[in-house]
C-alpha positions as CSV (number, residue, x, y, z in Angstrom):
1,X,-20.5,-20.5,22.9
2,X,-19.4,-20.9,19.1
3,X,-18.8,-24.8,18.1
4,X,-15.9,-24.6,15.1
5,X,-14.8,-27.9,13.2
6,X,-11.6,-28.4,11.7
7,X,-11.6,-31.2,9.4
8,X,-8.0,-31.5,9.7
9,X,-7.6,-32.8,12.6
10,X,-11.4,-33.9,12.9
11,X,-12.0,-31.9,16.3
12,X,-14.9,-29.5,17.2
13,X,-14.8,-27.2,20.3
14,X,-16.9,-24.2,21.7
15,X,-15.4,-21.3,21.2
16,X,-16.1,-17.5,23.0
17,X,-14.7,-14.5,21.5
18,X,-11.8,-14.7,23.7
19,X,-9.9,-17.6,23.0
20,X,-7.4,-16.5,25.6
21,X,-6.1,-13.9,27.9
22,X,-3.1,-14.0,29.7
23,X,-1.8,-11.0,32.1
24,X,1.9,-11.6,32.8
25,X,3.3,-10.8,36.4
26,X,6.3,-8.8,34.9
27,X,5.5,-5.6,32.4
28,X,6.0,-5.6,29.0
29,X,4.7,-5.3,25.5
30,X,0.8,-6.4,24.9
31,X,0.4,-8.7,21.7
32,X,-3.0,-9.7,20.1
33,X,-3.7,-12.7,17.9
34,X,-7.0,-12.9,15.3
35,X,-8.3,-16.3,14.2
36,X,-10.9,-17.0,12.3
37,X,-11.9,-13.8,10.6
38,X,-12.7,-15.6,7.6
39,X,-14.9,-18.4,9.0
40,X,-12.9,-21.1,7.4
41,X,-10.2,-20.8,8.3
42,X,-10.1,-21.9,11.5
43,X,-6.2,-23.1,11.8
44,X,-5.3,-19.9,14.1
45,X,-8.3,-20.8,16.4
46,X,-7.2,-24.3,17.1
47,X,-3.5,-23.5,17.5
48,X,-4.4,-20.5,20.1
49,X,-6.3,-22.9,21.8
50,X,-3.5,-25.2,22.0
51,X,-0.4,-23.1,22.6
52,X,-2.2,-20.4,25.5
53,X,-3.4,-23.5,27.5
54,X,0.0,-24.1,27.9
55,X,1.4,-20.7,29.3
56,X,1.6,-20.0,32.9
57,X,1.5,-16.2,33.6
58,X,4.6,-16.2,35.9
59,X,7.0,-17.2,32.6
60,X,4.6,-13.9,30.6
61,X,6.1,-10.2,30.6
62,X,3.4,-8.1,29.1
63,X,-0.1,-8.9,28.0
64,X,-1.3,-12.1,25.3
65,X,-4.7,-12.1,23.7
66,X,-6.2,-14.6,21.3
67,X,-9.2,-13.5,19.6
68,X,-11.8,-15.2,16.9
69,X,-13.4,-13.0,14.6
70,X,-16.5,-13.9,13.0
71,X,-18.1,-16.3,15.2
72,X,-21.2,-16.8,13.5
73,X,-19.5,-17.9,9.7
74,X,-17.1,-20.3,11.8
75,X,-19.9,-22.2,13.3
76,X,-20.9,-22.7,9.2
77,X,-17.5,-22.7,8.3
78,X,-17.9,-20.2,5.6
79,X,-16.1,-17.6,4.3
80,X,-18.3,-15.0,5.3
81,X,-22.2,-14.9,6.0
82,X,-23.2,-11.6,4.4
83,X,-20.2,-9.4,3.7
84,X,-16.2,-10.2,3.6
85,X,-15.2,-9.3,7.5
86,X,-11.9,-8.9,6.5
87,X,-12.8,-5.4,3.7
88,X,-14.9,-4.1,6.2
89,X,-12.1,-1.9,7.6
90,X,-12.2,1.4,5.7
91,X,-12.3,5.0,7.3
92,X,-15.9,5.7,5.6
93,X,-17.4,1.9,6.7
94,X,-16.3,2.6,10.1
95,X,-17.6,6.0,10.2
96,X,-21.1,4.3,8.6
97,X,-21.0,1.9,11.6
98,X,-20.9,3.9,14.1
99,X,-24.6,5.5,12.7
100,X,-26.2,2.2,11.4
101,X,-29.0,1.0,13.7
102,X,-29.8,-2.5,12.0
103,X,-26.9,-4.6,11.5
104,X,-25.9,-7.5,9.4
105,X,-24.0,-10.3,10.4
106,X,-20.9,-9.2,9.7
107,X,-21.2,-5.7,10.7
108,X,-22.6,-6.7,14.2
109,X,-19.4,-9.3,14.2
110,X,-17.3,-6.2,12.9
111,X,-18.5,-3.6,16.1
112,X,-18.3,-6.4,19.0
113,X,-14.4,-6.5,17.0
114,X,-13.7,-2.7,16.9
115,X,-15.2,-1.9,20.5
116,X,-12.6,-4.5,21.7
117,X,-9.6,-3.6,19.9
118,X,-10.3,-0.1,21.5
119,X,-10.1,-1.5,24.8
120,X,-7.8,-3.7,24.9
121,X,-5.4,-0.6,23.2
122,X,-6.9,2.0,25.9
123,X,-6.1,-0.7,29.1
124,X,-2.9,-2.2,28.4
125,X,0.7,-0.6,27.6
126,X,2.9,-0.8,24.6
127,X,4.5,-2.0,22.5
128,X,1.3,-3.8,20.8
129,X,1.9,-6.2,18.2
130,X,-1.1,-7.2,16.2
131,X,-1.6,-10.6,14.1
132,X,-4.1,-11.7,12.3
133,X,-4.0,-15.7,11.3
134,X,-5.2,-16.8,7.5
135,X,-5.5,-19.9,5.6
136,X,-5.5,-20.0,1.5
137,X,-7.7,-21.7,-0.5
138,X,-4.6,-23.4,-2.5
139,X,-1.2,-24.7,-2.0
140,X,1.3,-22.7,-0.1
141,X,4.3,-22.0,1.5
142,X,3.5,-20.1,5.0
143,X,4.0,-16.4,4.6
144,X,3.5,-13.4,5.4
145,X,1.5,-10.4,4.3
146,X,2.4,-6.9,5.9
147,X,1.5,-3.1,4.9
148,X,4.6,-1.1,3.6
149,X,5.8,0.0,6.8
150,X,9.4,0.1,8.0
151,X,8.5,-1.3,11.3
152,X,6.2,-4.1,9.8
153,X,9.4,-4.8,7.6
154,X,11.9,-5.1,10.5
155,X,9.4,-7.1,12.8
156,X,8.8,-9.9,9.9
157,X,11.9,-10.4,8.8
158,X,13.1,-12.2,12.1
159,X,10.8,-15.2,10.9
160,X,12.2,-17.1,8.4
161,X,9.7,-17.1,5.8
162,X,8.8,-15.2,2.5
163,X,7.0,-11.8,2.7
164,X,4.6,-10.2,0.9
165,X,4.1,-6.6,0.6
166,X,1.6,-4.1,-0.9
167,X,-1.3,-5.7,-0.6
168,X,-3.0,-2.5,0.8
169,X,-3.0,-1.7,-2.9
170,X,-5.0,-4.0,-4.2
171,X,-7.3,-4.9,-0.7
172,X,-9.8,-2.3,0.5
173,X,-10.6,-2.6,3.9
174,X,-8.5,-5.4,5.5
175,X,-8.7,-5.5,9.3
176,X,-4.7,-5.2,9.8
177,X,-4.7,-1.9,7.3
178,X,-6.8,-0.3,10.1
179,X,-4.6,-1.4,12.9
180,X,-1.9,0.1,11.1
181,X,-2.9,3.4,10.6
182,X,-3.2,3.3,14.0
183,X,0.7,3.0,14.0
184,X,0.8,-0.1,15.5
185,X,2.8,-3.8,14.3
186,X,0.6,-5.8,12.6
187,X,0.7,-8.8,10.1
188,X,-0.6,-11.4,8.7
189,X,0.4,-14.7,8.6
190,X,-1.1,-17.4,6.2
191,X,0.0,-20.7,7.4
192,X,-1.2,-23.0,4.6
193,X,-4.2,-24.5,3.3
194,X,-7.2,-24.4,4.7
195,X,-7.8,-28.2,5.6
196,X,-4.1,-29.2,6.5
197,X,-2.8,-30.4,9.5
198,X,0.3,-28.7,8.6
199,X,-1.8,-25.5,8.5
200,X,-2.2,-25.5,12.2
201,X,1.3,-26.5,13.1
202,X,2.5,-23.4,11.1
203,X,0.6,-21.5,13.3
204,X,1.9,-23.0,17.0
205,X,5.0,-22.4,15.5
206,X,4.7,-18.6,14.5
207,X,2.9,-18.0,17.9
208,X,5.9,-19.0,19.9
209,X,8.2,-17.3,17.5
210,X,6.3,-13.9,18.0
211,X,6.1,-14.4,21.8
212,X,9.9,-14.3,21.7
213,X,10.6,-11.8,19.4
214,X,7.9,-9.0,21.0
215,X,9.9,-10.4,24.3
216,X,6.9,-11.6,26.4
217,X,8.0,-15.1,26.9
218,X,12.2,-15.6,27.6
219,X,13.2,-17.9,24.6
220,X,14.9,-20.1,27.4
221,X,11.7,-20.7,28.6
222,X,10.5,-22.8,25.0
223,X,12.3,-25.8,25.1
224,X,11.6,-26.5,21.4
225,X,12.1,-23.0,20.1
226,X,14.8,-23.7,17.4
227,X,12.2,-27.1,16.6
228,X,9.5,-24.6,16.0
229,X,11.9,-22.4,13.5
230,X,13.5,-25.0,11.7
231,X,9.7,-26.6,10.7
232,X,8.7,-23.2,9.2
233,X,12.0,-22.5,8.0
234,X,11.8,-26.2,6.2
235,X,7.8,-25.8,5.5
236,X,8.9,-22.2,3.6
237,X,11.2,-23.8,1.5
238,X,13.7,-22.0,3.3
239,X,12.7,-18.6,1.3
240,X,12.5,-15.9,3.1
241,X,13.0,-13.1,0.4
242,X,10.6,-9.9,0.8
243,X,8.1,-9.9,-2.5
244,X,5.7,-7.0,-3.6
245,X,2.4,-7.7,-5.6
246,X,2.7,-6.5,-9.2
247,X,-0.7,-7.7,-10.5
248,X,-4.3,-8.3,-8.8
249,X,-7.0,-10.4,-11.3
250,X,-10.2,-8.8,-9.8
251,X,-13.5,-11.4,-10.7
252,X,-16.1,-8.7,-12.1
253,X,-20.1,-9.4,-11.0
254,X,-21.3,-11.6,-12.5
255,X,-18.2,-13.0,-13.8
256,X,-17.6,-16.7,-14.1
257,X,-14.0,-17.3,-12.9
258,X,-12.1,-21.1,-12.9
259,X,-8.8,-21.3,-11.8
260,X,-7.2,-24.1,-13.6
261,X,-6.0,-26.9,-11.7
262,X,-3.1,-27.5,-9.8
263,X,-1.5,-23.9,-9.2
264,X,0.1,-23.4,-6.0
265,X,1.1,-20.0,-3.9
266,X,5.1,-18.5,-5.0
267,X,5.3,-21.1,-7.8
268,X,7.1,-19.6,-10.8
269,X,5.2,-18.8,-14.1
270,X,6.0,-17.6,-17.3
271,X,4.3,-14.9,-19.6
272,X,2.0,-16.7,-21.6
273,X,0.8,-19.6,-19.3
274,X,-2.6,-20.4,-19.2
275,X,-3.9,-19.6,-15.6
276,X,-7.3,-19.5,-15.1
277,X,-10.5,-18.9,-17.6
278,X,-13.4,-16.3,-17.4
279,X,-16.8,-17.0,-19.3
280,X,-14.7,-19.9,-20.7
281,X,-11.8,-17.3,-22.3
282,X,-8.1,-18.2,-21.2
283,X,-6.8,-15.8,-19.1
284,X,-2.9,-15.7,-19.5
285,X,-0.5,-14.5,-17.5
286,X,1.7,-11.4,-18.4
287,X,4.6,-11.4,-16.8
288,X,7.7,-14.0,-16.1
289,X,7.2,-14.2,-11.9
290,X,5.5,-16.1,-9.4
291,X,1.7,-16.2,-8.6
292,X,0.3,-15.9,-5.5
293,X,-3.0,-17.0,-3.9
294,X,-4.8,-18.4,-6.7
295,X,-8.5,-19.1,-5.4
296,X,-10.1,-22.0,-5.3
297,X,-13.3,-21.3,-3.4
298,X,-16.5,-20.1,-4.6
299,X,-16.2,-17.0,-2.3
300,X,-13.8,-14.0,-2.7
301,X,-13.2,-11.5,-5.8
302,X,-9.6,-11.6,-5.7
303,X,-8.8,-14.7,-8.9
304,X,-5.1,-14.2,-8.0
305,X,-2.2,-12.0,-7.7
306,X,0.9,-12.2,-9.2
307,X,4.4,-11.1,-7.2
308,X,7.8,-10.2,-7.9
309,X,11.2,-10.3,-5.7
310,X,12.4,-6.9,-4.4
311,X,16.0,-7.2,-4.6
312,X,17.7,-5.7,-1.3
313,X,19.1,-2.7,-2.9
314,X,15.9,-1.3,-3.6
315,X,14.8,-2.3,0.2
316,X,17.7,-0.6,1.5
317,X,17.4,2.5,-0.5
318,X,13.3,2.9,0.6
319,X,14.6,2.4,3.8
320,X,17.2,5.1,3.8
321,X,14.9,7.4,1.8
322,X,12.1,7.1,4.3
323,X,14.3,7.7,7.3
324,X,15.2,11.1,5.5
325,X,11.9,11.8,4.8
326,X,12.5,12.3,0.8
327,X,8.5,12.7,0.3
328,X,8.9,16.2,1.3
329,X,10.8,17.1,-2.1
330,X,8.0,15.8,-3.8
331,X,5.4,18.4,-3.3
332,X,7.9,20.4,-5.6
333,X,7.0,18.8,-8.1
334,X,4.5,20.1,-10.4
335,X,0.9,18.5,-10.1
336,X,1.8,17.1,-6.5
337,X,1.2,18.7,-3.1
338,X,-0.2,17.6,1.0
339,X,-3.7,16.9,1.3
340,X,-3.7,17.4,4.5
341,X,-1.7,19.5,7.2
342,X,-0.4,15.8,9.2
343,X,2.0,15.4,5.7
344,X,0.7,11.9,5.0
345,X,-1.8,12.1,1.7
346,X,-0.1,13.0,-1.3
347,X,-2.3,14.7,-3.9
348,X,-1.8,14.0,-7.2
349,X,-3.3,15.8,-10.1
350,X,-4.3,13.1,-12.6
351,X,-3.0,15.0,-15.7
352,X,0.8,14.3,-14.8
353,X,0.2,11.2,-13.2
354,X,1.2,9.5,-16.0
355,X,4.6,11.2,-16.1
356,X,5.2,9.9,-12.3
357,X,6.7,6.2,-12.1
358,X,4.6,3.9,-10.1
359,X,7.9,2.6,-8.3
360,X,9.1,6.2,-6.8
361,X,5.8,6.1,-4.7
362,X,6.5,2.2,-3.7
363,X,9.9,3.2,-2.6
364,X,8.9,6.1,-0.7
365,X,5.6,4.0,1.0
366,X,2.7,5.2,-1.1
367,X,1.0,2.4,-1.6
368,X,-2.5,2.6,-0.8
369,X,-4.9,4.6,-3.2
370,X,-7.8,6.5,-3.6
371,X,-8.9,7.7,-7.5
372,X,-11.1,10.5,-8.0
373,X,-12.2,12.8,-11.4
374,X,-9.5,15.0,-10.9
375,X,-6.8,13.6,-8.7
376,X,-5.2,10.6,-6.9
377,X,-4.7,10.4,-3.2
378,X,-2.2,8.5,-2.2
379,X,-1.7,7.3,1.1
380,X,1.6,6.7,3.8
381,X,1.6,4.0,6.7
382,X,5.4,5.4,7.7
383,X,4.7,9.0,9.2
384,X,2.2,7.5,11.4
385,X,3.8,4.6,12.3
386,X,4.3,5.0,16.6
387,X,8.4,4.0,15.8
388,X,9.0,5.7,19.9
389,X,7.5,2.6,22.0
390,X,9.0,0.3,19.8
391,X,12.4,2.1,20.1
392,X,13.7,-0.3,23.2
393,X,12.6,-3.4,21.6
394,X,15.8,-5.4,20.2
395,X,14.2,-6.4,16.8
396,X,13.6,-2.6,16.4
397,X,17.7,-1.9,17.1
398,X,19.1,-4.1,14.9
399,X,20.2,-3.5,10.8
400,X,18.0,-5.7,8.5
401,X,17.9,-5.3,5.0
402,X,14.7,-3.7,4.9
């Protein structure tokens, strides 16, 4: 057993890495919830702990699963022990893995992790949702973070609360970009900061919501549903625009990085102001937007990020282009072809990348990146997203602007 302390609420309790399990008598999709893969943050752990306590299988159609991720850094509460669990998640780390004979802490926390997520895909049926629960160092509005994928789109907008896109631009190896190239649902939500009350509130309130809307638990059967949406509706600021990240400030070794006081997550900024300082240099922002996840915790490489709205149009038209699949006129192009035979790497030779605007890719779901000497390989969640066993749910049928 794992003790985890939230200073919140001032509560300890023992922890296994199951936080929960519940087999419904009725069929129907299978969703799994991750707390605690940053060790802390443990907001997710405590409100699994409280909302699966109260669910009675009979009310359950499908399958629910709460699981805590790194054990060993919640018991001392830290980010991480040895290495960030949560950019572990790559191709070549997993392929490392699965040859490594000594492990370190996070690595053994990150097999025990994989070896489950395998069985718990290979013994229950679809649709599987994934979500993974996160805290932030500073002030925030609860949001959400998904990978460019239509489906991850459609399945986060019925919360009413911001989201953020691209990050699998600027992250290497997050747990949920795995899950997704696996096809499958899967976001993030960060409910707030990491020592609020409010934090683990956020969180009971987004796990009912998602029960609902994968259509495990009957809405009638949560008496304070529209309670539980109005509080993260309010708690959002009621904004629940989608945003994409523009702008990553990646701390260099060695570097020594201070966010300046009193900067909050989606507050607007404007080119010029003084955000942070490195080796005692201002470091200014450079664009007229909002900034996003400013640290302020002596752990992590990402200073802060800096977003900007995507106005529906341009939603709609990705949307619309992706259904068509517009990609394949690409490889026409000169300098661009398929990587591979599955259609889902562009190849693009470095020498006319410069002609190619950055946006066309978003539009079309390139997003995630790989630079080499010669080339860039750029990488789609859509044409392995598993769209078939999601076809009957009713998010999935009705028109968002996504």
């Amino acid at each position: 057993m794992t003790q985890v302390y939230n200073k919140a609420i001032q509560k300890t309790m023992s922890i296994n890495r199951i936080l929960g399990h519940i087999k419904g008598y009725q069929k129907g999709a299978t969703i799994v919830f991750f707390a605690g893969i940053h060790g802390n943050e443990t907001a997710g752990v405590f409100a699994l702990e409280d909302v699966l306590k109260t669910i009675k299988p009979e009310t359950v159609n499908g399958t629910i699963y709460g699981v805590s991720g790194n054990l060993k850094a919640l018991e001392e509460n830290q980010r991480y022990l040895d290495n960030d669990l949560n950019r572990l998640w790559t191709k070549e780390r997993l392929e490392a893995l699965q040859l490594k004979e000594l492990f370190n802490t996070e690595e053994q926390e990150q097999n025990k992790l994989l070896k489950l997520i395998e069985q718990i895909i290979s013994s229950n049926s679809g649709p599987f949702y994934f979500i993974d629960f996160h805290t932030t160092s500073s002030k925030t509005l609860p949001f959400i973070t998904i990978n460019d994928a239509l489906i991850n789109r459609k399945f986060s907008q019925l919360f009413p609360v911001p989201i953020v896109l691209g990050i699998e631009e600027y992250l290497n190896g997050p747990l949920l970009s795995y899950i997704n190239e696996l096809g499958y649902v899967s976001l993030g939500f960060e409910s707030g900061q990491h020592d609020e009350k409010e934090a683990i509130d956020n969180c009971i309130s987004f796990i009912y919501l998602a029960l609902v809307y994968a259509e495990i638990l009957p809405k009638e059967t949560i008496l304070q549903f529209q309670e539980y949406y109005n509080q993260l509706q309010k708690n959002a600021n009621h904004l629940s625009e989608i945003f994409e990240i523009v702008y990553l400030y990646r701390i260099k070794e060695d570097e020594v990085f201070k966010m300046n006081n009193g900067f909050k997550s989606f507050q607007s900024i404007e080119k010029g102001t003084i955000l942070a300082t490195s080796n005692q240099q201002n470091i200014e922002s450079t664009y007229n937007a909002r900034l996003f996840m400013p640290l302020y915790q002596s752990k992590g490489k990402e200073g802060f990020f800096i977003i900007k709205r995507i106005k529906p149009f341009f939603l709609k038209l990705s949307a619309g282009l992706r259904h068509i699949r517009f990609d394949n006129l690409l490889v026409l192009l000169p300098g661009i072809s398929w990587y591979n035979n599955d259609k889902n790497v562009l190849k693009v030779n470095l020498n006319v990348a410069k002609f190619y605007a950055k946006s066309i890719f978003h539009l079309l779901g390139y997003r995630n990146k790989k630079l080499y000497k010669t080339h860039l390989l750029l990488y789609k969640r859509e044409r392995t997203s598993k769209n078939e066993i999601y076809k009957n749910q009713s998010w999935y049928k009705k028109s968002h602007n996504i």
